[in-house]
N, C-alpha and C positions, 0 to 999 in steps of 0.2 A: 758718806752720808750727805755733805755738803754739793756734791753734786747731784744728789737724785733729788735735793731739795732744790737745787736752781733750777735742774731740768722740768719739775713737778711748775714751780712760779713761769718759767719761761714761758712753755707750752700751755698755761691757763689764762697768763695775760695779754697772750698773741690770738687764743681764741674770742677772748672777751674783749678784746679792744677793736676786732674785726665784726662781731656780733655789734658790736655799740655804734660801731661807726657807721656802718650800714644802716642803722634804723635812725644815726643820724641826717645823711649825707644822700643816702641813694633812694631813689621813690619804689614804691612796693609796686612797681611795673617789671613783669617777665625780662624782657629784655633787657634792660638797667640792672636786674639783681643777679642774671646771669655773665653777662658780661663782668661785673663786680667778683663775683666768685672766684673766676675766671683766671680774673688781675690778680686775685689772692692766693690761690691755687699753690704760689711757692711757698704762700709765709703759712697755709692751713699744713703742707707738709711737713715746713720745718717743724708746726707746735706740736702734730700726731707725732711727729719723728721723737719730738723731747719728752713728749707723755708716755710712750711705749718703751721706752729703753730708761727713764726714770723707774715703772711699771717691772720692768724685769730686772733690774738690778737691784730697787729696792725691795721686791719678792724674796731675791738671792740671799738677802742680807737682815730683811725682819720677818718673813715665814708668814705673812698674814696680808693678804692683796686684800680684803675687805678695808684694813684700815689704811692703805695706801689710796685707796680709792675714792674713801671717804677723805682723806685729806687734801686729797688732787681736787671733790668736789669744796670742799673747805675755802681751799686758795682762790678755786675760779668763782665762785661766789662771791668771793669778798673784794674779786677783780670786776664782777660784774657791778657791783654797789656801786663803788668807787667811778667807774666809768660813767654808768647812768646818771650821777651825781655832776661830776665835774663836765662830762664831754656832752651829754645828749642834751641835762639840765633839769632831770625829775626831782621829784625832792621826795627823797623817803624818808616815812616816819622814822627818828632815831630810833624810839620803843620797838617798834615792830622787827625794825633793823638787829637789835640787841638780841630778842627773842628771837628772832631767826638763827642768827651765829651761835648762841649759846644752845640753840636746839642741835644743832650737828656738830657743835664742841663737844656735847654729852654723849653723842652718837658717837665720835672719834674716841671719846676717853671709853666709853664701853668697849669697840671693838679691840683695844688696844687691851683691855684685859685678858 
């Protein structure tokens, strides 16, 4: 289980930190965001690779892909906060922030029933 929870964290903070970086770093011109892609191309595979095989092992093992999937969106969520925060420099409302997490903490604890 410890590994379908690293492979779940790996794979959603190597997509969120690629998303963040880009709307820090690269200009929203064709060319630039292609090229960027591109460059990323290894690490977008490796995170699909760690999300899809977290995906099916942890299926194997808890019988309920809705609440893997919710938790997968859980983690990258709370990767994306965190980035936009530290790396791009937005400032999110704490409040709204809180109520968001505890809206799809409640959504994980329901499907998890």
């Amino acid at each position: 289980m410890a590994l379908i929870f690293a492979l779940l964290v790996f794979g959603s903070a190597a997509l969120s930190f690629m998303i963040s970086w880009q709307i820090r770093y690269i200009q929203p011109e064709f060319g630039q965001v292609l090229r960027y892609n591109l460059m990323m191309l290894p690490l977008i595979l490796a995170a699909n690779v760690a999300l899809a095989t977290a995906f099916i092992r942890g299926n194997a093992v808890l019988k309920n892909l809705p609440l893997l999937a919710a938790a997968q969106s859980f983690i990258y969520y709370m990767f994306i906060v965190a980035f936009s925060v530290f790396l791009v420099g937005e400032k999110v409302p704490l409040g709204r922030a809180v109520a968001g997490f505890g809206l799809i903490a409640a959504g994980v604890w329901i499907l998890k029933k």
